[in-house]
MIKENU-218892 format. One line per 4 residues: their letters; for each residue z, y, x of N, C-alpha, C. Coordinates in steps of 0.001 Angstrom, whole numbers. Each point is the difference from the previous one (the first is absolute). Example, Ala and Ser with C-alpha at 12.3 -4.5 7.8 and 13.67 -1.06 7.14 Angstrom:
BEGIN
AS) 7800:-5690:13190:0:1190:-890:0:1200:900 | -720:1050:-350:60:1190:820:730:1090:-770
//
This chain:
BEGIN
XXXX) 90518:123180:93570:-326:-1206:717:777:-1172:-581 | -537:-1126:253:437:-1105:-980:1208:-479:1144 | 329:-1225:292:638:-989:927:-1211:-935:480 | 489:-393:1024:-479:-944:645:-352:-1742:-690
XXXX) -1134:-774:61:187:-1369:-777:527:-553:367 | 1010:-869:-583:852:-905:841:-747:-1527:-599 | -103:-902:815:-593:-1155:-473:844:-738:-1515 | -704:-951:-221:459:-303:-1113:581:-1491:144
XXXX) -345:-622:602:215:-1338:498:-355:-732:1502 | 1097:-625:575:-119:-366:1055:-1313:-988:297 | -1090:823:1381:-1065:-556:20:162:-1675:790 | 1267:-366:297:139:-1587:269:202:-979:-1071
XXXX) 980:498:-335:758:-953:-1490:-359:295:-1443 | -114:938:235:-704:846:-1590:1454:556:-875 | 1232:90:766:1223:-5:-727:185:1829:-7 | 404:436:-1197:346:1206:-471:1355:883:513
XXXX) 743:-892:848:797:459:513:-45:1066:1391 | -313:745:-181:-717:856:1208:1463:1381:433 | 132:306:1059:773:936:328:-624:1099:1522 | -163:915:-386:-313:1030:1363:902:-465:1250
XXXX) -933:-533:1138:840:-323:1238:472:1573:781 | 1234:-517:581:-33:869:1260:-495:467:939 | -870:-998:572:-1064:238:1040:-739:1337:92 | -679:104:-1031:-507:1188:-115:-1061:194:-1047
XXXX) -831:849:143:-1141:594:-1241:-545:-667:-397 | -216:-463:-1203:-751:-1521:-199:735:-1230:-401 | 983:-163:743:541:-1705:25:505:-681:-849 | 57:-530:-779:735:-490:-1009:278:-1348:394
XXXX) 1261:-515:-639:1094:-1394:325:-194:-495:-1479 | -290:-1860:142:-218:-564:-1303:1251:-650:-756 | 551:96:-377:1465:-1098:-78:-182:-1106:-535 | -1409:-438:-531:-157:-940:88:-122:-1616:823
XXXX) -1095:685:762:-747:-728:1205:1192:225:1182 | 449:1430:-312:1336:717:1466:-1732:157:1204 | -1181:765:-465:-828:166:927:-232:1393:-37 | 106:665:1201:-964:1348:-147:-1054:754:372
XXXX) -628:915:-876:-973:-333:451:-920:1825:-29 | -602:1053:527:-512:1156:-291:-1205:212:-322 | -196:815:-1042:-1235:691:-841:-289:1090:1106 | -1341:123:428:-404:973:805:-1568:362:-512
XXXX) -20:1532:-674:-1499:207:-469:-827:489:1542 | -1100:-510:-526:-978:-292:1340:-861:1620:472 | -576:334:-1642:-766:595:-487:-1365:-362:-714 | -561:1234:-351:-1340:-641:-1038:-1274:-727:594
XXXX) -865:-1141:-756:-1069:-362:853:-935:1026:262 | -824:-375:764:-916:744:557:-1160:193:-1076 | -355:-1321:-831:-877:-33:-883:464:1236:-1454 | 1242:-291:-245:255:1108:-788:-409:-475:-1438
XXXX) 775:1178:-629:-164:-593:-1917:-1310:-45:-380 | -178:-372:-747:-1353:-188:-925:-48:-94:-1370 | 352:1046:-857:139:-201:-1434:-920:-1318:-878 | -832:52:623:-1064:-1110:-977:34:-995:786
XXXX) 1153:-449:626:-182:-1579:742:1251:-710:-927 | -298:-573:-958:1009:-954:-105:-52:-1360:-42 | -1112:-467:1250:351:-1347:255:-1231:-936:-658 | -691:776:-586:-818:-1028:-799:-1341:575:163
XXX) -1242:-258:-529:-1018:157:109:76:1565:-821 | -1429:780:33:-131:1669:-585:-829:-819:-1253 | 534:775:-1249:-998:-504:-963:-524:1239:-149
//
């Protein structure tokens, strides 16, 4: 099993300074902005993958 994703940049400020909060599962503290803020996966859509959809017309 791999690890968990940890974000890559703070989704307020856009600053790289990121640290795992205390709070709990999820939370991360920015030291930038000093904002925090948690990643929570939802789950998958309902519509689901579609190999041949990428957005554009079918040629």
């Amino acid at each position: 099993m791999s690890e968990r994703a940890a974000p890559f940049y703070c989704p307020y400020c856009g600053d790289e300074d990121l640290r795992p909060s205390e709070e709990g599962h999820g939370a991360w503290e920015c030291h930038g902005c000093n904002r925090a803020f948690q990643v929570k996966y939802l789950g998958l859509l309902t519509r689901g993958f579609r190999p041949n959809d990428t957005g554009g017309e079918a040629i």
